[in-house]
Residue, then its C-alpha position, 0 to 999 in steps of 0.5 A: x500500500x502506498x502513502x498518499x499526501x496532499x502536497x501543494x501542487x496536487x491538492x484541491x484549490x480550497x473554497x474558503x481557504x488559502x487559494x482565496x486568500x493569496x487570491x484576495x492578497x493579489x486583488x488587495x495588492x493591485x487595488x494599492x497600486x491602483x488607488x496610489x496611481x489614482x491618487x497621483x493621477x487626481x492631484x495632476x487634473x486637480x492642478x491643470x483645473x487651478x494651481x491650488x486646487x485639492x483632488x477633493x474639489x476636483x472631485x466635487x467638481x466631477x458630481x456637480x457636473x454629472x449630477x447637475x446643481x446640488x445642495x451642499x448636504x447632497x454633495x456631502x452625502x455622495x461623496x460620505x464626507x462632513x458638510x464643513x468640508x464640502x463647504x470648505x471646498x466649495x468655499x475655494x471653487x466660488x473663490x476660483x470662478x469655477x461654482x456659484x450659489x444659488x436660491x434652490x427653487x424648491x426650497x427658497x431657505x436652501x442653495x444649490x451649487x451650479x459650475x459656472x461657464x468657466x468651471x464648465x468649460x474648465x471640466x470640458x478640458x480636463x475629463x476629456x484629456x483623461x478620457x485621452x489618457x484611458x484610450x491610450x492606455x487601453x486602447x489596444x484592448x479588445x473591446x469585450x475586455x474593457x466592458x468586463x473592466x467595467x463591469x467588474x469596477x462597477x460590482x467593486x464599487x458597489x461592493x465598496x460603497x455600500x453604507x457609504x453614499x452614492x460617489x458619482x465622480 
């Protein structure tokens, strides 16, 4: 009768155990360097909008776009942040022409916060530079390829934003 041993190489790939941990190590791995690059690539359009603007403004400047004229508490809530520091913030982009208050017409007590034409004009540029950026770097994909990204960054995101607000930027 011969021993049999389960070694590494020949044993069964466990569900719940250490092929998804080192599995899940790799994705936390990746997802570091992915949000420092992220990072690193928000403070640069951040700095082509303004000089001295915050990626965190950038940010906010990306919601307001895409969502259209919001209230200072429904910027807060998307991006899961205190209203001091949106207000902050929203402080410097009227100060830099990029946003202005205005009377919420559903609530004359309330503002909603619009970009101006230069803050338009200004987001224009930029996003259409980094969408420049992802078809350079992903351009060469197939095409079936960068819709599973997508997909599986939208399940992440969801993943990661439950609780959390609804980031739109």
């Amino acid at each position: 009768m011969v021993a049999m041993s389960n070694t590494p190489d020949d044993a069964p790939e466990p569900v719940n155990g250490d092929g998804v941990d080192n599995a899940l190590q790799q994705v936390e791995h990746q997802l570091s360097i992915f949000w420092r690059r992220a990072r690193s690539l928000s403070h640069q359009l951040s700095r082509q909008v303004h000089p001295d603007m915050e990626p965190a403004a950038y940010g906010l400047l990306s919601i307001i776009r895409k969502e259209g004229p919001l209230r200072l508490t429904e910027l807060a809530s998307c991006i899961g942040v205190g209203k001091p520091s949106v207000s902050r913030q929203i402080a410097f982009l009227e100060s830099i022409g990029m946003v202005y208050k205005e009377a919420d017409p559903q609530d004359g007590r309330a503002q909603s916060i619009r970009l101006t034409a230069k803050g338009e004009e200004k987001m224009h540029q930029v996003q259409d530079a980094r969408r420049q950026v992802f078809r350079e770097r992903l351009g060469e994909w197939p095409l079936e390829e960068i819709q599973t990204l997508a997909e599986y960054m939208e399940r992440l995101n969801t993943a990661y934003g439950e609780g959390i607000g609804k980031d739109q930027a």
